[in-house]
LOSEZA-179912 format. One record per residue: residue number from 1; residue in three letters; x, y, z of N, C-alpha, C in turn. Coordinates in nm, 3 decimals, always signed. Layout:
n, res, n.u, n.v, n.w, ca.u, ca.v, ca.w, c.u, c.v, c.w
NUM, ala, X, Y, Z, X, Y, Z, X, Y, Z
...
END
This chain:
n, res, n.u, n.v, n.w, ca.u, ca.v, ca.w, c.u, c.v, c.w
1, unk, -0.293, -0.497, +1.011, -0.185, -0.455, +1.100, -0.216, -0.321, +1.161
2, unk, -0.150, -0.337, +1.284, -0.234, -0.214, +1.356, -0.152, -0.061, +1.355
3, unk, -0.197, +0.067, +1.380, -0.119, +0.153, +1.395, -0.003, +0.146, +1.423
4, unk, +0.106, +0.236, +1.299, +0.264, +0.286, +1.357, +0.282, +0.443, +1.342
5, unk, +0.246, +0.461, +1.481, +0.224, +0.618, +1.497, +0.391, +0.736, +1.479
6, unk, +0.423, +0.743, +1.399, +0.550, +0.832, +1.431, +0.695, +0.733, +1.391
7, unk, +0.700, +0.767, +1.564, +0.841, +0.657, +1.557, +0.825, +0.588, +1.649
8, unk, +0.750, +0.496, +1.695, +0.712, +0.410, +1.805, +0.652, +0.315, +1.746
9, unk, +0.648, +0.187, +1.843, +0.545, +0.076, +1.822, +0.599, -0.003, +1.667
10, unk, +0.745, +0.017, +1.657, +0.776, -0.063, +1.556, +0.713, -0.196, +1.523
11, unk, +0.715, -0.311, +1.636, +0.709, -0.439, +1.581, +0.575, -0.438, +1.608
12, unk, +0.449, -0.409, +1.538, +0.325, -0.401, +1.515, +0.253, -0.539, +1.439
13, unk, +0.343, -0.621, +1.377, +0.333, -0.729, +1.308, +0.310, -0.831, +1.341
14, unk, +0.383, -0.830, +1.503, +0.405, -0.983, +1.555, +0.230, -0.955, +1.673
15, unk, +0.161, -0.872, +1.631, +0.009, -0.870, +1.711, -0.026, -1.001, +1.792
16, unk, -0.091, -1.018, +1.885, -0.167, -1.153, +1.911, -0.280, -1.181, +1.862
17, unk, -0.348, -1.108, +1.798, -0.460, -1.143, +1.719, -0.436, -1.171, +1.603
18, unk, -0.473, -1.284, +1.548, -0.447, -1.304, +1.410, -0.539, -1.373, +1.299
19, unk, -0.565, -1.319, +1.182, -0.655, -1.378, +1.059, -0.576, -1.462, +1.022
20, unk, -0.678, -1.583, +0.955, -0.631, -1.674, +0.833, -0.750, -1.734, +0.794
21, unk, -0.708, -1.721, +0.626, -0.781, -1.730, +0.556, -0.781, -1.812, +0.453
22, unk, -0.809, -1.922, +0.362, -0.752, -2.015, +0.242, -0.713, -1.869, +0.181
23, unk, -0.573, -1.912, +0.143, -0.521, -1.764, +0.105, -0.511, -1.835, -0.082
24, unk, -0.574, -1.710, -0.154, -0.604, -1.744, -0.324, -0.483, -1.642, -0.349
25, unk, -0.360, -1.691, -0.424, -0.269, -1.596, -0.489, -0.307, -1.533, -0.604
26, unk, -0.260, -1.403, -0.603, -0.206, -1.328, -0.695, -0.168, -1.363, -0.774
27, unk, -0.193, -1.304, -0.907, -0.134, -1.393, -1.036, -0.089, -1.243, -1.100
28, unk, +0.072, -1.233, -1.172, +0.046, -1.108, -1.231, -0.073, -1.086, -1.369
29, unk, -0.096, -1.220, -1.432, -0.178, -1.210, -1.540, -0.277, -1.110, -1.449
30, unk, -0.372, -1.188, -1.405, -0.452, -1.080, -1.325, -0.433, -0.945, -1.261
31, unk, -0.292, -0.915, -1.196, -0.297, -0.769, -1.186, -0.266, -0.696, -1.332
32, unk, -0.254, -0.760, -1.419, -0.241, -0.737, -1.541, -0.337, -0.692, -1.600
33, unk, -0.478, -0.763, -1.621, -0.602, -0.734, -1.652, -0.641, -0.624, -1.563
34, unk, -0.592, -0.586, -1.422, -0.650, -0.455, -1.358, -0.608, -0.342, -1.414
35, unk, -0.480, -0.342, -1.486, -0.399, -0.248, -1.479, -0.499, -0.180, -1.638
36, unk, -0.520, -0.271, -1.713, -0.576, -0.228, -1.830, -0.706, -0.175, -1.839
37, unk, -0.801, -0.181, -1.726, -0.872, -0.184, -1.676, -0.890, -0.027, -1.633
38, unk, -0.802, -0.018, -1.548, -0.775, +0.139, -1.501, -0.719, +0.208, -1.614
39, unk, -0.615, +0.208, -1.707, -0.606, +0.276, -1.796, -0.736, +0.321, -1.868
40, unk, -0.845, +0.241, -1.893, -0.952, +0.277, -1.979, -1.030, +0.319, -1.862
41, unk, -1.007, +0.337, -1.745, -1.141, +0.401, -1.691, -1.055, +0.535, -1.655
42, unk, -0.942, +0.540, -1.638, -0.905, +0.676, -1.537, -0.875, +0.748, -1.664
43, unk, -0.859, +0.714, -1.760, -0.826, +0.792, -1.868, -0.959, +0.823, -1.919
44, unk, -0.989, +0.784, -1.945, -1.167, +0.815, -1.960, -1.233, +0.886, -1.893
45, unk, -1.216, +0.931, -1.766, -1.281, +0.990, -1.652, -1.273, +1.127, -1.625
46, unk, -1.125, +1.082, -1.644, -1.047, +1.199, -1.606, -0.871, +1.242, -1.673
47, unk, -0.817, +1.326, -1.680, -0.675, +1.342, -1.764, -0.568, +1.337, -1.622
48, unk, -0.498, +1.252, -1.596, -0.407, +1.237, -1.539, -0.258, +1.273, -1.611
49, unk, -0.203, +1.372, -1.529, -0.058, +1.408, -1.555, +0.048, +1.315, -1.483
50, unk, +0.089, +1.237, -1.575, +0.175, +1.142, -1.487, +0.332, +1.196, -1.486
51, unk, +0.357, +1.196, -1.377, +0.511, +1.251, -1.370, +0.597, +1.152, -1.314
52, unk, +0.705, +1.098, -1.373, +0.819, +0.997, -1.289, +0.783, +0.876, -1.294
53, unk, +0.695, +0.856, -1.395, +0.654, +0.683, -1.398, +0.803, +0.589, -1.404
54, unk, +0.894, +0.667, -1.503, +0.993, +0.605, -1.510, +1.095, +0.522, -1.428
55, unk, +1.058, +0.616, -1.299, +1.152, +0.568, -1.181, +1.079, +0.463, -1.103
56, unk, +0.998, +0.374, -1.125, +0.958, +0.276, -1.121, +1.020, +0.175, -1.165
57, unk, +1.142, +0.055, -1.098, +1.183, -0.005, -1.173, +1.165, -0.130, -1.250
58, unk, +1.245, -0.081, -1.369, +1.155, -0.220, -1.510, +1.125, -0.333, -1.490
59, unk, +1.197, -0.413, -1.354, +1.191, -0.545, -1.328, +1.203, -0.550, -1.202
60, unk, +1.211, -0.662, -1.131, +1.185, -0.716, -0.977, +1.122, -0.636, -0.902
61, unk, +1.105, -0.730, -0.776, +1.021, -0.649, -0.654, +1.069, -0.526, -0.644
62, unk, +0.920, -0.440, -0.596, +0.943, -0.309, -0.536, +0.799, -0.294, -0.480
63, unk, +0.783, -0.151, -0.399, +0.682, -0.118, -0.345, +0.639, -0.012, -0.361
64, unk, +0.539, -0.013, -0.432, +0.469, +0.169, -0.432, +0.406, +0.197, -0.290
65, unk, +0.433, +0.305, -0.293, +0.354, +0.380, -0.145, +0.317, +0.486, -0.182
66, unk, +0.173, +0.495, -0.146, +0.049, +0.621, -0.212, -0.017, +0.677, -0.134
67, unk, -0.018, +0.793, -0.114, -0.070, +0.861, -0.010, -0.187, +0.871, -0.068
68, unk, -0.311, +0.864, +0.034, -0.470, +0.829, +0.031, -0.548, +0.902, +0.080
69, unk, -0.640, +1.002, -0.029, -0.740, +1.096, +0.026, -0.842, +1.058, -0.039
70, unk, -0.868, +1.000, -0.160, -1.014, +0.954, -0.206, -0.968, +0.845, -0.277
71, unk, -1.122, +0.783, -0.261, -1.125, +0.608, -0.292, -1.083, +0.626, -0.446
72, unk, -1.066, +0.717, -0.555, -1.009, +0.675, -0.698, -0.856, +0.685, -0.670
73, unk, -0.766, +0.737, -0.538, -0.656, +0.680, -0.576, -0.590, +0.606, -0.650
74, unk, -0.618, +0.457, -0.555, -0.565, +0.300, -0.590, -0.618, +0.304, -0.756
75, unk, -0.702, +0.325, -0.776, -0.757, +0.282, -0.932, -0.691, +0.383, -1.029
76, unk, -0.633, +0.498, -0.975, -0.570, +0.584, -1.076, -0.410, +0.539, -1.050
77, unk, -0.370, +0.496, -0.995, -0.220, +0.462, -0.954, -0.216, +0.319, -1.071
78, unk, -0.286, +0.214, -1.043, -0.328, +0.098, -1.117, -0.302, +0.131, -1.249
79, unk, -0.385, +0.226, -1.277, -0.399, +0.302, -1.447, -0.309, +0.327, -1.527
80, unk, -0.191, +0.423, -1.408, -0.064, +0.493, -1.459, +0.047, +0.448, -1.432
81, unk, +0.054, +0.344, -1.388, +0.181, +0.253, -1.318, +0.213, +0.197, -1.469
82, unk, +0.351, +0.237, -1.478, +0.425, +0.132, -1.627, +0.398, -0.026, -1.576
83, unk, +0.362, -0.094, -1.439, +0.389, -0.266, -1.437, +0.233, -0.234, -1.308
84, unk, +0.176, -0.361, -1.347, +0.080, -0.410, -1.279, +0.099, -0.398, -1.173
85, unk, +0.051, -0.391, -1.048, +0.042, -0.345, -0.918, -0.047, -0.410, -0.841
86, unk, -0.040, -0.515, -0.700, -0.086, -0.565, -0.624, -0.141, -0.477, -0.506
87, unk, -0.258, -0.435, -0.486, -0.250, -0.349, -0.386, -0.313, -0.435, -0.248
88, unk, -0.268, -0.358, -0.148, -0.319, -0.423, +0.018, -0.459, -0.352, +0.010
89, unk, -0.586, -0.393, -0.009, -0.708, -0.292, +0.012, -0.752, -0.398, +0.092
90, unk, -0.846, -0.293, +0.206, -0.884, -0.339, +0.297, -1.019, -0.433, +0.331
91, unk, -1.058, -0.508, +0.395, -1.154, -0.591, +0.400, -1.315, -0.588, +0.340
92, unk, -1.323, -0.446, +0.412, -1.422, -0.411, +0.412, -1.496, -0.412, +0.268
93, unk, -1.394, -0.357, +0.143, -1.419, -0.343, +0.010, -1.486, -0.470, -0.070
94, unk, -1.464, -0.581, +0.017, -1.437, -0.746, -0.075, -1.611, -0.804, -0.071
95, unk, -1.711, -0.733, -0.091, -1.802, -0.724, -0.117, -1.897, -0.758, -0.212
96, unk, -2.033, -0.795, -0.232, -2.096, -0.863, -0.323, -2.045, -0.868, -0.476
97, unk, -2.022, -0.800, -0.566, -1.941, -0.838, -0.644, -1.787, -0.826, -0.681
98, unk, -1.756, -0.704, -0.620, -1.627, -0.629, -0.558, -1.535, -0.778, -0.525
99, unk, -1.552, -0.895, -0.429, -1.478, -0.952, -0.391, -1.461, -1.037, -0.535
100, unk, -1.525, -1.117, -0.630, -1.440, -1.187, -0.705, -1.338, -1.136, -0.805
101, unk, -1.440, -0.994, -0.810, -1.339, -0.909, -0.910, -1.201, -0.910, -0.886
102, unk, -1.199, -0.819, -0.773, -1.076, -0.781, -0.707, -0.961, -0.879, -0.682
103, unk, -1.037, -0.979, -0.663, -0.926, -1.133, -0.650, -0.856, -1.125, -0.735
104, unk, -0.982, -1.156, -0.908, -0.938, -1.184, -1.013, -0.812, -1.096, -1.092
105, unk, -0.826, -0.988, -1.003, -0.745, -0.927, -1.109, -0.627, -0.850, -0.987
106, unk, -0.568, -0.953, -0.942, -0.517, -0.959, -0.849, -0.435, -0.871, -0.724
107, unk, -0.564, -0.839, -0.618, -0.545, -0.763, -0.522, -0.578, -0.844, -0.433
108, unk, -0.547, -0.787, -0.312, -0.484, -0.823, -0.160, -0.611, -0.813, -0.061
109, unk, -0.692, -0.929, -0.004, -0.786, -0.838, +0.081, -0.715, -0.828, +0.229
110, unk, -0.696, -0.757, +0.285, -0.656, -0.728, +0.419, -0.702, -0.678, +0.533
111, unk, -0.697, -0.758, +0.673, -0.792, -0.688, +0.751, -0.671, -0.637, +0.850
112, unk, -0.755, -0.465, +0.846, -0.654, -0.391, +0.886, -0.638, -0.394, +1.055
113, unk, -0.729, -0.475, +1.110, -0.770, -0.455, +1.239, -0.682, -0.585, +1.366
114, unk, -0.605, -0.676, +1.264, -0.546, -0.794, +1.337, -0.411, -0.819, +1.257
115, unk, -0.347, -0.915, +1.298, -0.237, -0.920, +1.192, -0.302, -1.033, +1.117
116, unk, -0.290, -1.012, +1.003, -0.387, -1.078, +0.882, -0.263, -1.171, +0.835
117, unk, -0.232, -1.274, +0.870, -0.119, -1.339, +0.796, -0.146, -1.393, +0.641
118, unk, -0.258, -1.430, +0.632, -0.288, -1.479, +0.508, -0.257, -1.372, +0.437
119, unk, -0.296, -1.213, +0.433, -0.249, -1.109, +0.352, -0.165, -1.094, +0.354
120, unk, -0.021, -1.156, +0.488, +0.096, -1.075, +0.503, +0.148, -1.207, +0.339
121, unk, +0.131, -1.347, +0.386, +0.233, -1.421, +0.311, +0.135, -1.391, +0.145
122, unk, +0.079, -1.324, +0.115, +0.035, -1.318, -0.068, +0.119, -1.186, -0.076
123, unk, +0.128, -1.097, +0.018, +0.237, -0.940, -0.020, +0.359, -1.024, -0.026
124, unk, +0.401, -1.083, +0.049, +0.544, -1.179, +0.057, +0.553, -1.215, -0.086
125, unk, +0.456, -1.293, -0.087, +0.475, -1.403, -0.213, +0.518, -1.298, -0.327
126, unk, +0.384, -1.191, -0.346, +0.427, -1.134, -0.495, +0.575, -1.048, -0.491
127, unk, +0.622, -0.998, -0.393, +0.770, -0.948, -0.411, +0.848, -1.094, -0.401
128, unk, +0.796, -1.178, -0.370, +0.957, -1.270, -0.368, +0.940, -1.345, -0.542
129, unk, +0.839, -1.313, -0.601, +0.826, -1.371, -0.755, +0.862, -1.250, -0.838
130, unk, +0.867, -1.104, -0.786, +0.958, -0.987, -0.819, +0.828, -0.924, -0.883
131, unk, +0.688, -0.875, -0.852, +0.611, -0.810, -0.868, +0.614, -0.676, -0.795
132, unk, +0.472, -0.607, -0.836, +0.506, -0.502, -0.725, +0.416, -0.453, -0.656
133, unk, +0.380, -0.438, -0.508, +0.331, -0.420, -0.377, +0.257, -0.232, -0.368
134, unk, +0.144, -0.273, -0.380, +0.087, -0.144, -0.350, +0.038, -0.112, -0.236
135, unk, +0.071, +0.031, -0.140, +0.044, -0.015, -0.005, +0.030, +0.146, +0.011
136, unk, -0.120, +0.156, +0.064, -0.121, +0.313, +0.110, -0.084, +0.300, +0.268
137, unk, +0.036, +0.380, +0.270, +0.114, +0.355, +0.474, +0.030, +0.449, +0.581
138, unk, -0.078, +0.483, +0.512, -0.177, +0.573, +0.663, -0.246, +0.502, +0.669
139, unk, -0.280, +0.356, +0.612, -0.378, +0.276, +0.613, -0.545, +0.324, +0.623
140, unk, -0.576, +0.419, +0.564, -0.691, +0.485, +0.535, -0.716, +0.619, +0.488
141, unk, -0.816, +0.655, +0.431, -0.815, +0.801, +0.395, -0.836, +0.858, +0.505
142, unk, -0.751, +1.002, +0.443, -0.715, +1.125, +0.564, -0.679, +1.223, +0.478
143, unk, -0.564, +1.305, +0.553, -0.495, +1.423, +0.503, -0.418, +1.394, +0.383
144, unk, -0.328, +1.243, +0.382, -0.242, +1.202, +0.255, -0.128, +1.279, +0.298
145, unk, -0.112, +1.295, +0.426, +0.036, +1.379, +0.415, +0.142, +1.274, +0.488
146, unk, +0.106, +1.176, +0.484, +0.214, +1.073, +0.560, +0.233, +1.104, +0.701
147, unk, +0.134, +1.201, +0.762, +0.205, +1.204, +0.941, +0.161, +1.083, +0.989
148, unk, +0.118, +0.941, +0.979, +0.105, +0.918, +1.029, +0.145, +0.715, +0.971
149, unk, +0.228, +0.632, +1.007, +0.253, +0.582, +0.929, +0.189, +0.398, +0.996
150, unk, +0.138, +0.305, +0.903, +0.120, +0.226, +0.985, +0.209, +0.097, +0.976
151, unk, +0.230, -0.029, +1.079, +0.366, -0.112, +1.068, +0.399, -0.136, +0.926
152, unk, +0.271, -0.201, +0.856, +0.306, -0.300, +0.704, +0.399, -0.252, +0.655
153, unk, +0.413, -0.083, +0.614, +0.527, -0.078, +0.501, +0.649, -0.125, +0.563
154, unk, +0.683, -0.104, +0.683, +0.813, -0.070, +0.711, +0.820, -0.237, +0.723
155, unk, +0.724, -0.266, +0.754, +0.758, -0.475, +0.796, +0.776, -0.503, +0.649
156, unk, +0.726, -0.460, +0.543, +0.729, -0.546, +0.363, +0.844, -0.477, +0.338
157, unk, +0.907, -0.368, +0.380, +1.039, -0.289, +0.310, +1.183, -0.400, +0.379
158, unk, +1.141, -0.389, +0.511, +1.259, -0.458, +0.554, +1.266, -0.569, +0.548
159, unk, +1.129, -0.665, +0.576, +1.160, -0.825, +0.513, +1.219, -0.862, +0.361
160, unk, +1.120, -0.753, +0.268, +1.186, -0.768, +0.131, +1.341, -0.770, +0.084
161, unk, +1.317, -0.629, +0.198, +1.443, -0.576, +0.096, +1.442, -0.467, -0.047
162, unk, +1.308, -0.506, -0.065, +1.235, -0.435, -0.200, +1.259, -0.270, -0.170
163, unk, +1.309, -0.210, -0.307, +1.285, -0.072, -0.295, +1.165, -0.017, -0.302
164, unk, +1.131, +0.117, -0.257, +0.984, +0.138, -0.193, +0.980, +0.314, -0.294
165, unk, +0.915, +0.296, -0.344, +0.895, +0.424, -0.432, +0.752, +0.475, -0.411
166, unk, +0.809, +0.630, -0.362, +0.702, +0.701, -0.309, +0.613, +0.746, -0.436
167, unk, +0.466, +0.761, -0.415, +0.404, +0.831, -0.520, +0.278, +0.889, -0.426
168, unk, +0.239, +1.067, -0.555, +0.156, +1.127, -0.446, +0.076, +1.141, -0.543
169, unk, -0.075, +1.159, -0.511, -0.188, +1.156, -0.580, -0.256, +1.288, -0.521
170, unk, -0.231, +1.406, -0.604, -0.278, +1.504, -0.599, -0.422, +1.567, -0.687
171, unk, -0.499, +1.651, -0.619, -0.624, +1.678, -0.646, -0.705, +1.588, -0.661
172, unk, -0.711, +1.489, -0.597, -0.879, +1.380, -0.611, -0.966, +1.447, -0.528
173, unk, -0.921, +1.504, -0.453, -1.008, +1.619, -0.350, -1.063, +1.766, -0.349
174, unk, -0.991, +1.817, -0.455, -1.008, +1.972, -0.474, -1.113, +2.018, -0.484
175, unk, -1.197, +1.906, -0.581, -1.324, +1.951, -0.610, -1.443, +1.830, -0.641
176, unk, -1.550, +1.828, -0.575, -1.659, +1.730, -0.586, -1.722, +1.782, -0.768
177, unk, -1.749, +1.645, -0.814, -1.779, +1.617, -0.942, -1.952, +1.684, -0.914
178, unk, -1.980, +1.717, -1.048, -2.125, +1.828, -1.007, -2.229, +1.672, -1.079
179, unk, -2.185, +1.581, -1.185, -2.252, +1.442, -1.229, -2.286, +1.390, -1.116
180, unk, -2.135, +1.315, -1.046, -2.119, +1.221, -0.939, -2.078, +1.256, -0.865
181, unk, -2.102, +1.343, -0.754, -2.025, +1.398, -0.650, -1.949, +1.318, -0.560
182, unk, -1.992, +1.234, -0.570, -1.876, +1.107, -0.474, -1.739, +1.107, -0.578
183, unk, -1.682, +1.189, -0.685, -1.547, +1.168, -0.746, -1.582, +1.305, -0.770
184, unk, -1.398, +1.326, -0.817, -1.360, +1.425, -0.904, -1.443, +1.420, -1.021
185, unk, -1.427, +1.575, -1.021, -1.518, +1.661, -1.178, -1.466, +1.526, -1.284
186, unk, -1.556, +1.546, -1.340, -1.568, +1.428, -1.486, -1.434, +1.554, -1.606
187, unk, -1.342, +1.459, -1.626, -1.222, +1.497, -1.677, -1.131, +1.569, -1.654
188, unk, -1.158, +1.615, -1.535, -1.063, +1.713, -1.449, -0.903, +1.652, -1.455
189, unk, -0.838, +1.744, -1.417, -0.675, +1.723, -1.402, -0.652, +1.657, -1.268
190, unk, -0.593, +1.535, -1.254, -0.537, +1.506, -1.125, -0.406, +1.441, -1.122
191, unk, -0.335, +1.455, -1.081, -0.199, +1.429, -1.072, -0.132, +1.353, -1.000
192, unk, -0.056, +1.247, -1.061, +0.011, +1.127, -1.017, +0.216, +1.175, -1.009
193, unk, +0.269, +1.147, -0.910, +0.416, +1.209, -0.907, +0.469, +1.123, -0.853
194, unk, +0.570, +1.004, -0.924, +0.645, +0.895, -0.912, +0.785, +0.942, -0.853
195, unk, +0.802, +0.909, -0.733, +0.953, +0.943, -0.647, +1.044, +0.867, -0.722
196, unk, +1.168, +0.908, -0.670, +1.277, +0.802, -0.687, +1.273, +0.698, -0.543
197, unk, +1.276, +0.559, -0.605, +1.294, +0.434, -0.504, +1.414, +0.447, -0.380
198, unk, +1.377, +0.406, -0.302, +1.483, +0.363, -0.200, +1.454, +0.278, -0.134
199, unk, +1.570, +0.212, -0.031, +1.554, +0.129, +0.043, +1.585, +0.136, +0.125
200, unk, +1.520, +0.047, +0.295, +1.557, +0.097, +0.423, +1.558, -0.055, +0.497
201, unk, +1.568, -0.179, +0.390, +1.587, -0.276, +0.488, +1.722, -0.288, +0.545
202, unk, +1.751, -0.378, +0.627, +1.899, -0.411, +0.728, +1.903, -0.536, +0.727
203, unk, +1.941, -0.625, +0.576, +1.962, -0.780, +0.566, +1.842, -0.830, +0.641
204, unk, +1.705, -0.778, +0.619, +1.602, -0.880, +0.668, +1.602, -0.873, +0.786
205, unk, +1.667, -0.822, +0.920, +1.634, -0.787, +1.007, +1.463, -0.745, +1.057
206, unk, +1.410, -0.803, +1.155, +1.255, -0.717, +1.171, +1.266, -0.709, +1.305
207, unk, +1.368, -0.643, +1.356, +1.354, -0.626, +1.583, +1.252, -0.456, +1.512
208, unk, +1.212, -0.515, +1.724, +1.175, -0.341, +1.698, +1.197, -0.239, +1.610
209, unk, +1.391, -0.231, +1.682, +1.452, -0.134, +1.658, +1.456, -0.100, +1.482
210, unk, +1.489, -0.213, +1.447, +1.508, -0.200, +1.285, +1.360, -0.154, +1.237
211, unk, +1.273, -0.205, +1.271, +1.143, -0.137, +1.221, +1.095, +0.005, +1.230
212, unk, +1.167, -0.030, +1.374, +1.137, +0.139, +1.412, +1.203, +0.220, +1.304
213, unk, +1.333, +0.251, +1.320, +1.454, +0.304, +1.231, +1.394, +0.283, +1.107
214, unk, +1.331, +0.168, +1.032, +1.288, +0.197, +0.878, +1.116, +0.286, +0.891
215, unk, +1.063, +0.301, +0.984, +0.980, +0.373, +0.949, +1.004, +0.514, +0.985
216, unk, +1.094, +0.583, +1.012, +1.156, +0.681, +1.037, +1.212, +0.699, +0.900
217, unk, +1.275, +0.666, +0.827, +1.357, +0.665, +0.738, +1.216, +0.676, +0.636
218, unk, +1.168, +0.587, +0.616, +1.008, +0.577, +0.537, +0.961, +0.673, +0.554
219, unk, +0.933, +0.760, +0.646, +0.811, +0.852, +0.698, +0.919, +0.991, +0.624
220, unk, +1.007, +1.013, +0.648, +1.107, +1.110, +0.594, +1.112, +1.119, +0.448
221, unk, +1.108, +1.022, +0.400, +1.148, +0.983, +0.218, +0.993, +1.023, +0.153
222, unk, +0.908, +0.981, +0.242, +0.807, +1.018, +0.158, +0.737, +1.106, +0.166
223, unk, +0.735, +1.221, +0.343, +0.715, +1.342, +0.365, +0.784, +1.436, +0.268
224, unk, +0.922, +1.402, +0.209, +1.004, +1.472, +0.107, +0.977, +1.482, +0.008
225, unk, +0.935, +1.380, -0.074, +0.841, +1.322, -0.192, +0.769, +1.440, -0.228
226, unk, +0.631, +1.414, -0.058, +0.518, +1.461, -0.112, +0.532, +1.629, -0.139
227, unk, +0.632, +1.725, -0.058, +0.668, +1.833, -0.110, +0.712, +1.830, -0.223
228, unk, +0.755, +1.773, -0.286, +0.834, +1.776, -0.401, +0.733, +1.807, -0.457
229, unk, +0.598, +1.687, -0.486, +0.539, +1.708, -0.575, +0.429, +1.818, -0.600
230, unk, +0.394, +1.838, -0.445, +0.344, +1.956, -0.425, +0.395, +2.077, -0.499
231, unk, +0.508, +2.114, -0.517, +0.602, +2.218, -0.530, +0.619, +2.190, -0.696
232, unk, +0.636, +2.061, -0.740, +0.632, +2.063, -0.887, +0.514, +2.094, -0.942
233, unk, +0.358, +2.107, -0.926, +0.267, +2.053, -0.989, +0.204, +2.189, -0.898
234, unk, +0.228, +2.225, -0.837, +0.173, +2.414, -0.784, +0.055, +2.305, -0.719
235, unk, +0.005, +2.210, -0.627, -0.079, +2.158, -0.581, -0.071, +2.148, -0.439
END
């Protein structure tokens, strides 16, 4: 799905270009096996301070939204999330062995460049079986400060209905690892900060306007967030 710059270009979803793909579901067993997966590697790696896991709620659909500056994000969010987590990662990743893995342990391949329907109906599917939707909304690494937001969240918040809980992933960037310089220092501190959920759908509504209006509302909740956590965690 293509750029949602600001507050414009709401209905980004209904694109004329479109993927499809034999679409292989998500199983939570499998995001299950990821999740355990990341616990033993991000904990191992590195000491993550998890703050607000709690406000993640215990049951049904919802949506994490993670702001994205280095590729151990998604795998440290995975790690520290109390419930297994489906994430949207992008095409490009689904690679010589990368792609069966990633299936298996159930993530989303998505091509960010068309409207990918086969990815839109497996994000569908796992919130309407009451899982939960991992979706970085700048749709690539950058700054991680949310200026810039793209359609999916605001199209999966308002079709769902699902509450959308912000989380910020601080210091994966501060400092290149002196082992592996492509990651953070080997055991370094990096910090995970779980928002409180909200919601910005309008009874399933998806016009423009409503899209527009929830990514406004989206882009606000989680620009707020990310000070917060900034401001809690001196980062």
């Amino acid at each position: 799905m293509r750029d949602h710059r600001h507050r414009g270009r709401g209905a980004e979803a209904a694109a004329a270009v479109t993927v499809s793909r034999t679409p292989v579901a998500p199983t939570e067993r499998g995001a299950e096996v990821g999740r355990r997966i990341g616990v033993g590697l991000m904990y191992g790696l590195f000491r993550p301070r998890v703050l607000g896991a709690w406000r993640v709620p215990a049951a049904g659909p919802a949506i994490i939204a993670v702001n994205h500056t280095h590729n151990v994000d998604g795998p440290m969010v995975m790690g520290v999330a109390p419930r297994p987590v489906h994430f949207l990662i992008k095409k490009e990743a689904f690679i010589g062995p990368l792609d069966p893995f990633l299936r298996r342990i159930g993530q989303i391949e998505v091509d960010r460049d068309t409207t990918d329907r086969t990815a839109i109906t497996s994000a569908l599917d796992v919130l309407k079986n009451g899982g939960v939707l991992g979706i970085f909304p700048e749709g690539s690494r950058g700054e991680g400060d949310f200026a810039a937001l793209r359609a999916g969240l605001a199209y999966f918040a308002v079709r769902s209905g699902a509450p959308v809980v912000p989380v910020a992933v601080l210091g994966s960037t501060e400092r290149r690892g002196r082992l592996i310089q492509g990651l953070p220092p080997l055991r370094g501190r990096l910090d995970v900060v779980f928002g409180d959920p909200f919601t910005v759908g309008e009874g399933g509504r998806r016009t423009r306007a409503a899209l527009d209006a929830a990514t406004v509302r989206l882009q606000d909740g989680l620009t707020a967030h990310l000070e917060k956590a900034r401001r809690l965690t001196g980062r």
